[in-house]
N, C-alpha and C positions, 0 to 999 in steps of 0.2 A: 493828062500826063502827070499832074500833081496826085492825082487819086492813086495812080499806079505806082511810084515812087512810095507813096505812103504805106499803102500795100504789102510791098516788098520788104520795105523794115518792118514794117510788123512780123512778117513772116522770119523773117532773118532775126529776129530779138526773139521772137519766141521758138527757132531753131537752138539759137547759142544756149537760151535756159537751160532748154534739155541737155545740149553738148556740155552744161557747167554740172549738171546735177551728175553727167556719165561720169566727168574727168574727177570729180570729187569721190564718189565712191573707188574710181579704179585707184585713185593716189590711197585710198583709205586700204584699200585690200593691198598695192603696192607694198609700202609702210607694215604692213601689218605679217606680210611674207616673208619682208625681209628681219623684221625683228625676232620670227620665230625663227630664220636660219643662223641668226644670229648667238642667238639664246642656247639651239640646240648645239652648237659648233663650241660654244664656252663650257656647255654641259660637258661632251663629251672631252672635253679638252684637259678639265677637272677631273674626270673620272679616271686619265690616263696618268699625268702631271702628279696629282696627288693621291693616286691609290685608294680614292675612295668609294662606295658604295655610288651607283647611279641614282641610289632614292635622294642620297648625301649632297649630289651634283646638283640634283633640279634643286633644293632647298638652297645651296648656297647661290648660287646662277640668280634664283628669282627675289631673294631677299636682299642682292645686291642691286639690282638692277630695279626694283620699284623702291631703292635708299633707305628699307626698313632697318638693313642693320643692325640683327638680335648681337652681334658677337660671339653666340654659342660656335660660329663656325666660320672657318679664312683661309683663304689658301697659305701653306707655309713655305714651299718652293721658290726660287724666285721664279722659275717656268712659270711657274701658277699663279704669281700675282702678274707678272709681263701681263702673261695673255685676260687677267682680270678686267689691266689697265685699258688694253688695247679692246678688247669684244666688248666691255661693258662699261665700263666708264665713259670711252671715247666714243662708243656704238650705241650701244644700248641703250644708255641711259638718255643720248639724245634722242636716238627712233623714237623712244615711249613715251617723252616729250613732244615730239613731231606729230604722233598717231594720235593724243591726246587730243592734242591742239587741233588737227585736224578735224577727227569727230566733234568736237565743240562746233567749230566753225558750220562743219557739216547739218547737226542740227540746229544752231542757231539760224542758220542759212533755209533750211527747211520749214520748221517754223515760222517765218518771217514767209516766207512761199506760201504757206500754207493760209496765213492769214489775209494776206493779199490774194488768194486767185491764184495763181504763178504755178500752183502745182497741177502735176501729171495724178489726174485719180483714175489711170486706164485697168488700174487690177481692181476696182471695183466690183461688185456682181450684187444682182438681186435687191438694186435701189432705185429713190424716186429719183429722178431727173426733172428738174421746175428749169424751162428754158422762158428766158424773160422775167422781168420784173415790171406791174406798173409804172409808172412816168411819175404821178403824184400819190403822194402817199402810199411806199411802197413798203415802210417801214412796217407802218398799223396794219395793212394788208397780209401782207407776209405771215406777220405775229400770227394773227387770228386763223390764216392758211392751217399754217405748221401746230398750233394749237390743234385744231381739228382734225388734221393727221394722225398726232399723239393721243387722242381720246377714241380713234378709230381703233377698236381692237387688230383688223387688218393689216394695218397701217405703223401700229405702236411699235415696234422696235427697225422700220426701215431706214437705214441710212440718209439722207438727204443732201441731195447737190444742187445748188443752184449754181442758174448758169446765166450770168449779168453782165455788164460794163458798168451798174452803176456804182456799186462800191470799193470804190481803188483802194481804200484805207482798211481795209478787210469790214466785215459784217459786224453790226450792232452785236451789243453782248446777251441782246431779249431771241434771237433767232441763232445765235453759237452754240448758249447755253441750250439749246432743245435737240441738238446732235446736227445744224446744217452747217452746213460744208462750201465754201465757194470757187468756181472757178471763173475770174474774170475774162469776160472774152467778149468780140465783137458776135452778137448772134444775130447778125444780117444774113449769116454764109456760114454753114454746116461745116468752119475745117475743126470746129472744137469735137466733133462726135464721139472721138477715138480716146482724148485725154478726156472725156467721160463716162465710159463704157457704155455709150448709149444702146449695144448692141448686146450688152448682159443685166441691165435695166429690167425692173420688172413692171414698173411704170414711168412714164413720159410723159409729163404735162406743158402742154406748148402754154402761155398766158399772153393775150394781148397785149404789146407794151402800151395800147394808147388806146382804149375802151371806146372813146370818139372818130378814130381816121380810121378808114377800109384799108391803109397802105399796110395797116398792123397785119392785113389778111393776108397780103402778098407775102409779105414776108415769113406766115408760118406756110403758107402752100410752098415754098421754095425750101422751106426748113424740113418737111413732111417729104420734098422729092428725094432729098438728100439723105433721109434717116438710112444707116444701114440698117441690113437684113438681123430680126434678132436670131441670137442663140437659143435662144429658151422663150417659154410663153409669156407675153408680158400685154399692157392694159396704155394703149395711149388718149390721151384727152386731150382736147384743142378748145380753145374759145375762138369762136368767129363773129367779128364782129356783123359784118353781112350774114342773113339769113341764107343769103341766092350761095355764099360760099361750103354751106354743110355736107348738101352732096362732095362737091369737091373734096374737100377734108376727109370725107367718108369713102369715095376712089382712092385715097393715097394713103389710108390708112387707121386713120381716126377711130377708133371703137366708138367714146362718147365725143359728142357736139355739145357747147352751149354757149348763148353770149356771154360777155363779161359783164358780171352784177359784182361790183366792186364792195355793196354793203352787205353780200351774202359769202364769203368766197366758204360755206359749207355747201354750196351749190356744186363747187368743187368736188372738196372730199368726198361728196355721197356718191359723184360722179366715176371717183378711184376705185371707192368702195365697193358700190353698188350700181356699175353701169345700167343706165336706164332708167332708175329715180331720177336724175337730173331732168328727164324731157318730163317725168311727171311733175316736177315741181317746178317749171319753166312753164308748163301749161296752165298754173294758176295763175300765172300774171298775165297772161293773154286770152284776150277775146277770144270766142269759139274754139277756147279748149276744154279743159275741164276748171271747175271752180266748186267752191264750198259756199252752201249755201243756210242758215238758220230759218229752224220754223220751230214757231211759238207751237207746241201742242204738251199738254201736260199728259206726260207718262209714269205710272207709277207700279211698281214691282213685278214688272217683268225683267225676267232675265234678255241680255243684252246680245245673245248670240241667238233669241229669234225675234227681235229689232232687226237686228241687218239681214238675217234669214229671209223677213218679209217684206223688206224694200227691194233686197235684191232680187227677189223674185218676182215681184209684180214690175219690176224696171221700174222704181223711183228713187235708182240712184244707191248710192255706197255710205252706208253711216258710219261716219267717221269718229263721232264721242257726242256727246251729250252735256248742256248747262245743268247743272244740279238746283235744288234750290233754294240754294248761298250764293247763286250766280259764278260758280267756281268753273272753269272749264276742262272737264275730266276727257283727256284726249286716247282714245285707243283702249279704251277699259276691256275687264278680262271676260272672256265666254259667260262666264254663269255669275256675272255680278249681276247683281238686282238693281234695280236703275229706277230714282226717285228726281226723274228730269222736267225742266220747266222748258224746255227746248234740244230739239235736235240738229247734230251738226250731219249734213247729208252733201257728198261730191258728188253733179251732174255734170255732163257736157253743158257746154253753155246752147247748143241747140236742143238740148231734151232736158228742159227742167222743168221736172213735177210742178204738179198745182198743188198749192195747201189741200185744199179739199180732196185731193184723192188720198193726200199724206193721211191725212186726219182719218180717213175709213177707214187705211190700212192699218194704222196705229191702234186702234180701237178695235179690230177684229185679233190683236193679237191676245 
């Protein structure tokens, strides 16, 4: 009964938000309709009153009424000051006070919304959505995330929302200053989806809050049933803590799957970037997938695009760069570089790794 009650104000306090952000812009446009019938009714009142020119009217009408007051021009009538006194002294000059005051309030008010979470980003389009944050060290995490986003050419000018409970006070200034954006919310339950355009998203990254409990998997399987349908093509990523849960994730949605490696989160990015390098670089941490392996063979001035021509061909594996030797480790070298190596770097499955000795014949007939 306590949860439900709880519930309910939440829902009713982030109703009224919204109901304070309407009633603040209509009082703004209110204020603001009224001062321009204001304005226009003194113009033309001027233009009657005092016989002059309507270009004459708006100059004297608005130079009264924002208190510039050049003097070059005043009503001489008494008609024409009456209705001065009454439209713009007693009207005017309060409305543009009132409308001022109001927009201040309005954006200080926004502002402060913004920094906190509190705002509506539903006109969003064509951005990342990061739902979750770590539990511990979400700060350092984060950084290093949104860092590898920013050096993603893909990546480098996408918007960025996170979607948290944990910082009430608004967001560090190491993750503001890189363009994210936050909307604080319970993300146990998809009601936030709408106040973050999760449906004009052009990526969605679920993040497990707690890299150690399976409950973190419930909770993105219930976030994944809920996602609406997108508008446009977009790229979602989930981290599952459970293996048994990937299928899952992958029926509801998920393009890429991968655990949470909290001292890699480029395991991530590449994941955005380049769905599918993720499972490649998650298979080098595990048994019986693929791994990289060194063999001591001294190779000397052959070009390096028939090095991997003649491993891959004989099936022993994918050469991946070569020890030089200064012992420096030259990863990914170009076709027709000439290769003066004290060792080769070569990626096998873990159930089919070459034997030196056949490396060594292959090496030597090239």
């Amino acid at each position: 009964m306590l949860y439900f009650f709880q519930r309910r104000n939440k829902q009713s306090l982030h109703k009224l938000s919204r109901l304070s952000q309407r009633s603040a812009r209509r009082k703004i446009a209110v204020l603001l309709l009224q001062l321009t019938g204001v304005l226009c009714l003194h113009t033309a009142m001027i233009c009657w009153l005092e016989g002059i020119s309507l270009k004459d009217s708006i100059w004297l009408t608005l130079t009264t009424v924002t208190t510039v007051g050049y003097g070059d021009m005043s009503a001489e009538t008494d008609e024409g000051r009456i209705a001065t006194v009454i439209l713009i002294y007693l009207l005017g000059i309060w409305m543009l006070a009132q409308l001022a005051s109001e927009y201040i309030d309005y954006r200080s008010d926004r502002k402060d919304r913004i920094i906190k979470g509190q705002w509506n980003w539903s006109y969003m389009e064509n951005h990342i959505v990061i739902i979750n944050a770590p539990v511990r060290n979400s700060q350092i995490y984060l950084e290093r995330l949104i860092s590898q986003f920013r050096d993603t050419p893909a990546l480098t000018d996408k918007p960025i929302l996170l979607v948290t409970a944990q910082y009430k006070d608004g967001l560090p200034r190491t993750l503001s200053d890189q363009g994210v954006v936050l909307k604080s919310a319970d993300t146990t339950r998809g009601e936030f989806f709408d106040d973050v355009a999760a449906a004009k998203a052009s990526h969605i990254v679920f993040i497990a809050r707690d890299e150690s409990e399976s409950s973190s998997d419930s909770v993105t399987l219930d976030l994944l049933d809920q996602l609406p349908a997108a508008e446009q093509q977009r790229l979602i990523v989930a981290e599952a803590v459970l293996d048994t849960n990937v299928s899952r994730f992958q029926r509801l949605g998920a393009n890429a799957v991968l655990r949470p490696v909290r001292a890699y989160p480029e395991l991530l990015a590449r994941a955005l970037a380049a769905p599918g390098t993720e499972q490649v670089l998650q298979d080098l941490f595990g048994y019986f997938g693929s791994s990289i392996h060194r063999y001591d063979a001294a190779v000397q001035t052959s070009e390096w695009s028939n090095i991997v021509c003649s491993l891959a061909s004989n099936g022993l594996g994918i050469a991946m760069g070569y020890i030089d030797q200064a012992g420096e480790v030259i990863n990914c070298p170009k076709q027709n570089e000439k290769v003066d190596a004290q060792a080769i770097l070569i990626m096998a499955r873990d159930n089919d790794i070459p034997c030196p000795d056949a490396l060594k014949t292959c090496l030597n007939s090239i």
